[in-house]
Each structure stands twice: as structure tokens, then as C-alpha cells.
N, C-alpha and C positions, 0 to 999 in steps of 0.2 A: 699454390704455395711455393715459395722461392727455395729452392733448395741448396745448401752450399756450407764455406768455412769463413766466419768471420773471427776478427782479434774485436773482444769487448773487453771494455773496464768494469767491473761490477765492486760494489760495496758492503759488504755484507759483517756479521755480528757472531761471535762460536765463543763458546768457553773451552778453554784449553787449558789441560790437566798440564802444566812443569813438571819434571822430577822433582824438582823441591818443591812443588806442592806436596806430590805423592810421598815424599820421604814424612814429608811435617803431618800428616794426616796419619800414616805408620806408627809412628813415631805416639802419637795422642790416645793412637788405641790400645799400646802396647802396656801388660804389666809391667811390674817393677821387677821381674827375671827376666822377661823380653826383653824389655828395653838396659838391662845391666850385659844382657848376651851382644844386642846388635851393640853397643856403645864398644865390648871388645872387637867386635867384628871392624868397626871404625877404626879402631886406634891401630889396629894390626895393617889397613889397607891403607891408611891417611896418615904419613909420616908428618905431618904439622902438628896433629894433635896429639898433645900430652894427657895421661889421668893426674889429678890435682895430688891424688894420695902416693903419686909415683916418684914426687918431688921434695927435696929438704922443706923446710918451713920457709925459708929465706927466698929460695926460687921460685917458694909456691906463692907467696903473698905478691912478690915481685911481679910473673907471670899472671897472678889472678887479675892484677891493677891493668896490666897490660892490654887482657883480655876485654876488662871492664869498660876502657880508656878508648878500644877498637867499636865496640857497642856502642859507648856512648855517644864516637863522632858517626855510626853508621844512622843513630836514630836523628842528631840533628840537619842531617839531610832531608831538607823538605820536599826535594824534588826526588828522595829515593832512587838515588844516581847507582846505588849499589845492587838495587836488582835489577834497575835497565842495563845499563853500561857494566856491570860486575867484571865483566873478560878483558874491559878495556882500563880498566880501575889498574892504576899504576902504586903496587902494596911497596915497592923499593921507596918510594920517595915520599909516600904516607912515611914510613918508619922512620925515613930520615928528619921529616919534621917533626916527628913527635919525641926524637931526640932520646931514643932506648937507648937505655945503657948496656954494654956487653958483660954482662954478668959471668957468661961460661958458653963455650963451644961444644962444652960436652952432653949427651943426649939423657934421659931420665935413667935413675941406675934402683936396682931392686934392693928395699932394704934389709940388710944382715941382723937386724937386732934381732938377740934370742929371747927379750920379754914381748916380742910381735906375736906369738900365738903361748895359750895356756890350756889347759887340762879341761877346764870350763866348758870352752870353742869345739869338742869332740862331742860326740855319742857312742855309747855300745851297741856294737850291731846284736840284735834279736835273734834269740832261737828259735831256730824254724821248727815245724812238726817233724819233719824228718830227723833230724841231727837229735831231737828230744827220744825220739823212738831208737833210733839207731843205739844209742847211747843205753837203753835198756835193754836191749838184744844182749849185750857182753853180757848180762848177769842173768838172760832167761834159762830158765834147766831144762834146755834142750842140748841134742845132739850136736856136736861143731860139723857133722854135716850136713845136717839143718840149716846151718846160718847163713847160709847162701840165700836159700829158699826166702827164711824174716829180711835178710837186705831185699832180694826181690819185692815182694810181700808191700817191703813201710813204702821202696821207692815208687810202686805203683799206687799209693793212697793219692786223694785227690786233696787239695786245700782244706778239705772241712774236715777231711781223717774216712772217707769211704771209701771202699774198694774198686777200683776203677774194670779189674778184671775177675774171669770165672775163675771156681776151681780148674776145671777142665784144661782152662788155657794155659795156667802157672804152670800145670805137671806136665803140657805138653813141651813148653818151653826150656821149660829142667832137668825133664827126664826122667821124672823123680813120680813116686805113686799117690793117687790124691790122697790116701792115709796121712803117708808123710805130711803133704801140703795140710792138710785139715790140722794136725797135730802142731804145726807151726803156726796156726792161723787163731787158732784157741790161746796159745802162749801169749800173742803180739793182742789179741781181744781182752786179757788180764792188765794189760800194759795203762800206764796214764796217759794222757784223761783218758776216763772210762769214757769206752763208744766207740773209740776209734778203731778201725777195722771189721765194722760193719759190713753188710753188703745192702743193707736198706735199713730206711726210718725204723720200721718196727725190730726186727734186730739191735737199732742202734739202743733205742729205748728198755730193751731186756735186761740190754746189756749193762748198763747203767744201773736198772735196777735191781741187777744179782748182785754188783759190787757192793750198793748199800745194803744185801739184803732185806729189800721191800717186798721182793718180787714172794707172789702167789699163783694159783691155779685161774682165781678171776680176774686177777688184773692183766694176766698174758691170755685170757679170750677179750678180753677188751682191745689189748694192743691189735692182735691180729686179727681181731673180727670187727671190731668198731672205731677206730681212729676216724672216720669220715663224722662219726654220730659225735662224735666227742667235740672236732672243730665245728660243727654246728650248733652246740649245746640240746642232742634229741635227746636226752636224757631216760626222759622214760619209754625210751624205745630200751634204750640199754636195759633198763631195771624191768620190764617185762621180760626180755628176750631171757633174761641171767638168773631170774629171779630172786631180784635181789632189792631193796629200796634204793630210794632215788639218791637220799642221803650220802647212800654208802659211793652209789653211782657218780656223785658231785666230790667224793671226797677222791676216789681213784681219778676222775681228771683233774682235781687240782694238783694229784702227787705229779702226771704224765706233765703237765704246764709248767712245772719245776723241772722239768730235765733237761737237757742240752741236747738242742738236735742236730746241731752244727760240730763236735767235740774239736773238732783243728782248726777253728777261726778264733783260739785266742793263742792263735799261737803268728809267727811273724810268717809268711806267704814269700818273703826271699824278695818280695819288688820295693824296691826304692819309697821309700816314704816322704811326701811332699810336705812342704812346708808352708802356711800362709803369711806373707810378709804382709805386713798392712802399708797399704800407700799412703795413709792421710789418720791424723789422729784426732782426735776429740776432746778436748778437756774441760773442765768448769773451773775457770778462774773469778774469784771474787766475782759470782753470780751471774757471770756469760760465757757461754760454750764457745772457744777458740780452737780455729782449724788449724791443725800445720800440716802442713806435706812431707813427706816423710823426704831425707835427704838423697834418700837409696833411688827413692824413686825420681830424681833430680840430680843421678851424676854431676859433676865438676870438672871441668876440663880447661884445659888451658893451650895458648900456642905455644909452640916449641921457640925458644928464644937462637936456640941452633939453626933454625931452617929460616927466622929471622935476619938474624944476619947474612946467611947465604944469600938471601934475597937481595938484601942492601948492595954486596958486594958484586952479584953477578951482573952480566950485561942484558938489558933489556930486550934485546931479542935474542938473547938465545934459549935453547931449548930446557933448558933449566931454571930461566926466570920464570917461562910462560908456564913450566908445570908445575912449581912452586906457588904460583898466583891463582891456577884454577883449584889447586888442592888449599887453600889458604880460604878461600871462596867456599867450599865444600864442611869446612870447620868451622867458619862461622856462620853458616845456616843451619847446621846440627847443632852448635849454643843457640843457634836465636830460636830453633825451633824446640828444644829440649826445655827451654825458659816457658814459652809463651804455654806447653802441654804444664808444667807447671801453674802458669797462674790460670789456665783451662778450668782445671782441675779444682783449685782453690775455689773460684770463684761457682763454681758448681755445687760444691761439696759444700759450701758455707750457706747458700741457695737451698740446700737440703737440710741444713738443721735448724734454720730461720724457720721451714715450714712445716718441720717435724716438730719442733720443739715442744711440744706434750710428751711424745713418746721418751725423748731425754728423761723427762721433767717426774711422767707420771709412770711408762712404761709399756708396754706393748696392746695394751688396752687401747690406748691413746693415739693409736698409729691410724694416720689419714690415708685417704686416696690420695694418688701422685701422680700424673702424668708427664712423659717428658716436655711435652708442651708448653703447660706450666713452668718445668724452669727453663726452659729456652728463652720462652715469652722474659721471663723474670732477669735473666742474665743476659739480654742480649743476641743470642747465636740459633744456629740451627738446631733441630730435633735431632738430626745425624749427630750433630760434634756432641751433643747431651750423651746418647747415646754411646760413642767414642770414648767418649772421655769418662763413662764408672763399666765399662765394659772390664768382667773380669779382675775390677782393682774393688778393695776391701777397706772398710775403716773401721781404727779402735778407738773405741768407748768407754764410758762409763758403765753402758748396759752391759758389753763386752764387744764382739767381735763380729761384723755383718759386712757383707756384701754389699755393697752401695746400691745392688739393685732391688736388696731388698725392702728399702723406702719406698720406689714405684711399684706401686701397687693398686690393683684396682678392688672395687667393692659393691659397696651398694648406699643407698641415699636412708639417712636417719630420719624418724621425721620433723626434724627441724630442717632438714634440706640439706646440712653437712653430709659429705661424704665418708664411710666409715668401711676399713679398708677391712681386706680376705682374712688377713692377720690378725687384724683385733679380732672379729667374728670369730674367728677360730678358738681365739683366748678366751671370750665368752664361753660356746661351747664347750671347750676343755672345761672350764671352769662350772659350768651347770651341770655335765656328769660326776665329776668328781663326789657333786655334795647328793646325785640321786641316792633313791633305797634301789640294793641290787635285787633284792626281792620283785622290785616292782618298777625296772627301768623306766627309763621316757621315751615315747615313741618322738619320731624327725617331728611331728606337727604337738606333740607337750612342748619340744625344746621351741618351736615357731613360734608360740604362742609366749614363752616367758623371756624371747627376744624381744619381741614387737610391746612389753612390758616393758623394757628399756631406752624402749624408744629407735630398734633395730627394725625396717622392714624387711623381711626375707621370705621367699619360700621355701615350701618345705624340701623339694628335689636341690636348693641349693645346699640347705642344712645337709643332704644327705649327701652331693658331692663332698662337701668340706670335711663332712667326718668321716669317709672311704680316702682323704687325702692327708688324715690326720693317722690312719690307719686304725678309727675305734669299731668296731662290731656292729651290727645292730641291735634292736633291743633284745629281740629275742635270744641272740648268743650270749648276752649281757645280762643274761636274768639268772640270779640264785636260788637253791631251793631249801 
């Protein structure tokens, strides 16, 4: 075997990822806060680009047409000269032919109107469980040298309103005798909502109970000796153990099922509350569901008519044409890509209520299997950019308000051979307990049996995933006496 260094020619084939792929692919997966975040992130690093709402009316229509005028000669290049050559692409003498007018030198300015924001455009921040308890400490008829101890006390409850710490450890930290702590801890357990300052479930539940005055001798041996028999519905284990009927037994867990066992989770937890923008909307016009894209999620952007002219004027090789031509380049592949995630989207989403259109029509009964497959096959693209493009993004309806993922959905085969998605099944079920006798629940294989009456094949381990995913009980816990 010849051993040694030769120079060869070889020919060979790779796909290679551009940045401006990678940006345009970013860019299609992003929601409509993503992509409002990076579009600032753009404007602040890319002195070309303007936001359309940053401009009077005049310089915006102006600048849109501009923008529009730069697209439309980039799309009539057949030979796509602007993404091969783009570096070499001479934008001074483009603008010279296109004959911009100098409108203004000056750059985008923030507008002063004071009808720009109203009362409307705010929210009240929420009172957290702390500031609510705190705030009834000043009126508790305790000692004011107590009141250290109750601010200790509310500030160590946890979100739901439990105690996070011992007595033991409060008096060590204080100084103070567990008396005192006890005596403070009884005050702040008076306080609203009842239950807060617990130190466990069964506690929480007394407690609650002494406020209405429900509470008895047998229903605090139920709490503290049977809470497990109760979430199971053993009933007549209670009414033996108690000796008491079962009646009475059903009637103390339905008062315990009425209590709160969370007492600080209707209260505000202090973290930021999210908001869902919808990307894409839904309508029924004169008897056909039209899509639009929501505008938020299609920023507007424009070039800068100021960095324009610099361009016109300056010298082509110096270092200020060449950097104003790569950042000019960088602007408009963030419009052509921010457009094209636009009609991505459109033509996806329109793909999705063509082959939902029962569920529109009739309602969640009606809701099919979906595969991304299906509409990639149907629209052209890949299962990834399917995929991409309802990642995370939301549409409003008629029905109301769902996640775009929630149309893909898988199921099981009816016997007519349609597919019949997780979600309708699940509506069925819901819909077949509701109308049982509680006396006389339906086991998983009663509810199999009066599916496959519908023309649903299922098994019964499915029925019984779906209803531990719906969070219903089984029969046995589900049975009254």
C-alpha cells in the first residue's frame, strides 16, 4: 500500500445551516412575547431598523412603501442575486434609482401624547396572604409584645397559609416562651380565611370547622383518625369503627369535601401573572371560519430613511457604507423572515380548521385525530416547521381559547374507520357519568360497553387512563349510600 500526501479535487454534497437560516427558523418558533422581546433586541443592535409605531403617520406610510418597494424589487430577482451576492449588492445606487425622497434626517422620536395611555391599560396589583394577615394583626387583642412574634408567625406561612416552622423553633428564634408563641398562634388561627395557620390538613379542617361551628366529638375522630377512609369512600369501616350509620358517615364526608384545604391559594402568591396573547384568530363570517394573524404577532418595521440617505451620500468603500450595507442586509431578512413566519402560520392554522371544522361547528365531541403529518402533507412543508410554527402560539375562537396543539391530537379508530380523538372520548365519558345513579356507579368496562354503543372502540385500561387524566375517581369512591 503506497503511502504518502497527495493534493485531490473531490466533489461532494452538505447542507449548511446560514445564520439567516438559523435566525428565520428562531424566529417561526417564537411566540408573540418572544418574538415582540427579540424584535426589541433588533432595533436596539440594528440602527437601520425602525418600529412602524415609532413614526408620525406620514413617515410611516412613506417608509412602509419604501420598505414594501425594497421587497418587491428583491422578490423580482429571478436569479435571487440578494442572497448570493447580498455583500456585494451596491444599496447607495439601488436608492439612487429608486429616487427616495428626503423626507427628514432626523431619527424616530417617542411620542408625547398624553391620550397615549388610559386607566383601562393598568391592573390592581393583588393582595397577597401576607399583607391580608398582617393587616389583621393591628386589630388582634394581643399584647404589642406579641406582635413581633404574629409578623414572625404570617411571614413564615407558606402560599396555601401552613406553617412552615415548629413551635419549638419560633421561641427559639425569639426568645420568647412557647406559651407566648401558642397564644399568638391561636389569635393569627381566628384570623380570615379560616385554616390559615395550621400546622397540618387535619388541624386545617378543625379549624375551619369551629369557625362555622360544625365541629363535634365525631366528626374530629373522623378527621384525625379516618381521613384516609374518607378519600377512599370505606364508609362502613367508619360506621362500624364509630358506631354510627353510614348515612350519618356520608353525611360528615360530604360537610369535610366542602372545606378548603389549601386556605392561601385564593389569595395572590406576589409572582407575576402571565398573560395569553392569542397569535391567530378565528371568526365566522357569513358561514366560513376566517383566519387572521394577530398583528402583535407580526411586528411592522420599517428602514430608517436617515441611514438611507447616509448611505446615498457616503463613499463606497469606506467603512461606513460597507457597515450600513451589511446592517441594511440584516433588516431586511428579519422583514422577509418575520413575513414569511406570518404566512407559515396562516397557512397552517387555516389547514387546522378546514380539518377540524366539526369541532367549530358542532363542538368538542366532534374533535378528530390530527397528526402533524397530515398537515404538512396538506400544506406543503415539513413536520418540524408544522411543528414550529403552533409551538407554544394559541388561537381565539368561537369555542374560546386553545392552544393550537390542542387540535393534534391522537385517539382511537370508530367503527366506521374515522378517527376519534383523546378529547372527544373524554367528553363522552365526562358526559356518561354525569347522567349515572351515584348509588350505583359504572364500572371502566359498563362505560366500554355504552362507548362501543356509539360506535367508539376502546378498552377498558384506556377508559380508565382517561378518567385518572380527567381526575374522576373510581366507581367505588364514586358510590353513595
Amino acid at each position: 500500500m503506497r503511502l504518502g500526501y497527495d493534493l485531490t479535487i473531490e466533489q461532494s454534497q452538505k447542507l449548511v445551516m446560514t445564520p439567516e437560516l438559523i435566525q428565520a427558523i428562531q424566529i417561526l418558533q417564537f411566540n408573540t412575547q418572544e418574538l415582540e422581546n427579540y424584535v426589541e433586541e433588533q432595533l436596539l443592535t440594528n440602527p437601520i431598523l425602525e418600529a412602524a409605531s415609532m413614526l408620525n403617520s406620514t413617515e410611516n406610510s412613506e417608509n412602509e412603501q419604501r420598505g414594501e418597494d425594497l421587497k418587491v424589487s428583491l422578490d423580482e430577482d429571478k436569479n435571487d442575486n440578494f442572497v448570493k451576492d447580498r455583500d456585494e449588492f451596491d444599496w447607495a445606487e439601488h436608492f439612487k434609482e429608486r429616487q427616495y425622497d428626503d423626507i427628514s434626517y432626523k431619527q424616530w422620536e417617542y411620542s408625547n401624547d398624553k391620550n397615549e395611555y388610559s386607566y383601562e391599560q393598568f391592573v390592581p396589583s393583588e393582595i397577597t396572604l401576607t399583607e391580608h394577615l398582617m393587616f389583621q394583626l393591628q386589630f388582634a387583642p394581643i399584647k404589642k409584645s406579641c406582635r413581633q412574634a404574629g409578623r414572625y408567625i404570617i411571614e413564615s406561612l407558606d402560599e396555601n397559609g401552613y406553617m412552615t416552622l415548629t413551635i419549638e423553633e419560633i421561641s427559639k428564634a425569639l426568645g420568647i416562651s412557647k406559651e407566648k408563641v401558642m397564644i399568638v398562634l391561636d389569635a393569627i388561627q381566628g384570623f380570615e380565611p379560616a385554616g390559615v395557620g395550621a400546622r397540618d390538613l387535619k388541624e386545617c379542617l378543625i379549624i375551619q370547622l369551629k369557625y362555622q361551628g360544625k365541629l363535634n366529638d365525631v366528626i374530629e375522630k373522623v378527621i384525625n383518625n379516618h381521613l384516609e377512609d374518607i378519600a377512599c369512600n370505606r364508609l362502613n369501616n367508619i360506621a362500624k369503627t364509630l358506631g354510627i350509620s353510614v348515612k350519618e358517615v356520608q353525611d360528615i364526608r360530604d360537610l369535610i369535601k366542602g372545606l378548603e384545604p389549601k386556605p392561601g391559594r385564593q389569595f395572590s402568591s406576589g409572582n407575576e401573572t402571565r398573560y395569553i396573547i392569542p397569535d391567530v384568530t378565528v371568526e365566522k363570517n357569513n358561514g366560513e371560519y376566517v383566519v387572521n394573524v394577530s398583528e402583535s404577532s407580526a411586528p411592522k418595521m420599517t428602514i430608517s430613511s436617515y441611514y438611507q440617505n447616509m448611505l446615498i451620500n457616503s463613499d463606497k468603500e469606506s467603512n461606513i457604507s460597507k457597515f450600513l450595507s451589511s446592517r441594511l442586509n440584516s433588516a431586511l431578512w428579519l422583514i422577509k423572515s418575520i413575513e414569511q413566519r406570518k404566512q407559515t402560520i396562516y397557512n397552517v392554522v387555516s389547514a387546522v380548521v378546514k380539518y377540524q371544522i366539526d369541532f367549530f361547528e358542532l363542538g368538542p365531541k366532534y374533535l378528530k385525530t390530527l397528526t402533524l403529518k397530515q398537515i404538512a402533507d396538506e400544506v406543503g412543508i415539513h413536520e418540524s416547521t408544522v411543528s414550529r410554527s403552533i409551538n407554544g402560539k394559541y388561537m381565539q375562537s368561537p369555542r374560546g381559547v386553545f392552544e393550537i396543539k390542542y387540535f393534534f391530537t391522537s385517539g382511537v379508530s370508530g367503527t366506521s374507520g374515522e378517527g376519534i380523538s383523546s378529547e372527544s372520548i373524554k367528553t363522552f365519558i365526562r358526559e356518561i357519568l354525569d347522567n349515572e345513579n351515584p348509588k350505583s356507579p359504572l364500572s371502566d368496562q359498563a362505560i366500554v360497553e355504552l362507548l362501543t354503543k356509539r360506535g367508539i372502540d376502546i378498552s377498558r385500561r384506556t377508559v380508565a387512563k382517561y378518567r385518572d387524566e380527567m381526575n374522576i375517581p373510581s366507581s367505588s369512591k364514586r358510590k353513595r349510600y
